[in-house]
C-alpha positions in Angstrom: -24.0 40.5 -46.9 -27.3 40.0 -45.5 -28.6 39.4 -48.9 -26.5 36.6 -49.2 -26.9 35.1 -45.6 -30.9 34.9 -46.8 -30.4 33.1 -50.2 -28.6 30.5 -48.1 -31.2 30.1 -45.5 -33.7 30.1 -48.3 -31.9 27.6 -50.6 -30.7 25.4 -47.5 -34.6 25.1 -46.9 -35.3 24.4 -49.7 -33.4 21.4 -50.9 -33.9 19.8 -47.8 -37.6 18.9 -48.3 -38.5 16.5 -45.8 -39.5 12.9 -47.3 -42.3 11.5 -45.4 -42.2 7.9 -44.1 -44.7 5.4 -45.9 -45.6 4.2 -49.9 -43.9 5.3 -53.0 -43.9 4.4 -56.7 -40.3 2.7 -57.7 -39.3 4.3 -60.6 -36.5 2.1 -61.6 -36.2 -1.4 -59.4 -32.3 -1.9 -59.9 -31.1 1.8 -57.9 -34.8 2.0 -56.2 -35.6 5.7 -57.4 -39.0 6.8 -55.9 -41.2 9.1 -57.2 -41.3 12.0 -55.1 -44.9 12.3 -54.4 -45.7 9.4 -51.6 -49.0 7.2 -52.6 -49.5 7.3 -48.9 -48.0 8.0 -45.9 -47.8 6.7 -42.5 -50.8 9.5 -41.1 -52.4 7.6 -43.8 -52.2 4.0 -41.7 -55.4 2.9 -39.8 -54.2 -0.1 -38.3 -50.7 -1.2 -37.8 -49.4 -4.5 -36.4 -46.6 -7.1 -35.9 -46.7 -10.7 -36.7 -44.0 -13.6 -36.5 -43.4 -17.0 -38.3 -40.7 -19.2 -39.0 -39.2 -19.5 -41.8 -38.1 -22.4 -44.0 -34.6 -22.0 -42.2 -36.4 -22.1 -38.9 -35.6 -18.7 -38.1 -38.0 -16.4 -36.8 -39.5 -13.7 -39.2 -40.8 -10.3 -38.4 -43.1 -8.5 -40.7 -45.5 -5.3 -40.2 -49.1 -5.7 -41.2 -51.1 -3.1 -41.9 -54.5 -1.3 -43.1 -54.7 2.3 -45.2 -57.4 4.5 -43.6 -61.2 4.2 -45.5 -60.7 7.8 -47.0 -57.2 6.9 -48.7 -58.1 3.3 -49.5 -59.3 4.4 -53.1 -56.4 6.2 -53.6 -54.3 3.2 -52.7 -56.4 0.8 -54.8 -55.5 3.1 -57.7 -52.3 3.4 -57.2 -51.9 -0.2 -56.6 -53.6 -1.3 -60.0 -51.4 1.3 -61.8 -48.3 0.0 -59.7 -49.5 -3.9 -61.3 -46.2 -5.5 -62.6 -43.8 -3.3 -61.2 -42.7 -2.5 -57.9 -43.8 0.0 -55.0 -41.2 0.9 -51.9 -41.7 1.8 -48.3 -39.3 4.4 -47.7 -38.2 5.1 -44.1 -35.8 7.9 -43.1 -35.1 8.5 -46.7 -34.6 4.7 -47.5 -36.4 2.1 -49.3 -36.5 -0.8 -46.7 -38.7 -3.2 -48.9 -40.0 -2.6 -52.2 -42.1 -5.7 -53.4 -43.9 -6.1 -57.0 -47.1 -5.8 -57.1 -49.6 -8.2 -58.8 -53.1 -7.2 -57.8 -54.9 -4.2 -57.3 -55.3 -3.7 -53.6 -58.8 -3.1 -52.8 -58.4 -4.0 -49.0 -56.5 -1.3 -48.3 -53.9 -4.0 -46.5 -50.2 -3.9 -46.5 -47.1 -5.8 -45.4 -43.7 -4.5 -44.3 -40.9 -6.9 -44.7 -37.8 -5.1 -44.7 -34.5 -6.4 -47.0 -31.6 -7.1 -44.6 -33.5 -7.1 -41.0 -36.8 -8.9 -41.1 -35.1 -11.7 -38.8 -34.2 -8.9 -36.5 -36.8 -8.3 -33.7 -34.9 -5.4 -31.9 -35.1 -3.6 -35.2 -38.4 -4.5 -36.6 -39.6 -3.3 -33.1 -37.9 -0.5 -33.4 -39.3 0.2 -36.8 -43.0 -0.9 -35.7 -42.8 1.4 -32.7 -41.6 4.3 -34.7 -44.3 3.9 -37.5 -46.9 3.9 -34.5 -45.8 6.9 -32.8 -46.2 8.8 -36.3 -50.1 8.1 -36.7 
């Protein structure tokens, strides 16, 4: 019986791996599979802000600007040039909230946030911003 109890707790811990907040490679753009190893991560974020602008609609936009840390920022580049043509997701709680193509390598280190389905939200893109801060 015990024996039993401990596979459990062993297999329960084990498929629920914990997927870390930040940068993943899409591995197919029309069901937003990620590849399971992050390219970064939100510990990974130097400098996180929020920015606004209207847009064509005149409705206020939210996005989430940001800068990767100097000792990732090769890693990023890299990841970025091998991401060129295809797409790269920010997953959050599991999710992928944006995933945009990408068509440069990204030397900078900089990044944008601009979630699908609540960028014109400002509760919610505080929410998020506050969240991603507190996990730095």
């Amino acid at each position: 019986m015990w024996a039993a109890t401990l596979l459990s707790v062993l297999f329960a811990s084990c498929s629920e791996k914990q997927i870390k907040n930040g940068w993943y490679h899409i591995t197919d753009g029309k069901t937003l599979t990620f590849d399971s190893s992050p390219i970064v991560t939100t510990v990974d974020f130097e400098v996180l802000r929020i920015d606004s602008a209207l847009n064509s609609a005149n409705v206020m936009t939210y996005i989430i600007a940001g800068k990767i840390k100097s000792g990732k920022a090769k890693a990023w580049a890299n990841a970025t040039e091998r991401a060129i043509g295809k797409q790269i997701g920010f997953l959050y709680k599991g999710k992928v909230i944006t995933a945009p193509q990408v068509n440069a390598r990204i030397d900078s280190g900089n990044f944008q946030i601009i979630p699908d389905g609540f960028c014109n939200d400002r509760e919610k893109m505080f929410e998020l911003y506050e969240s991603l801060v507190d996990e730095r």
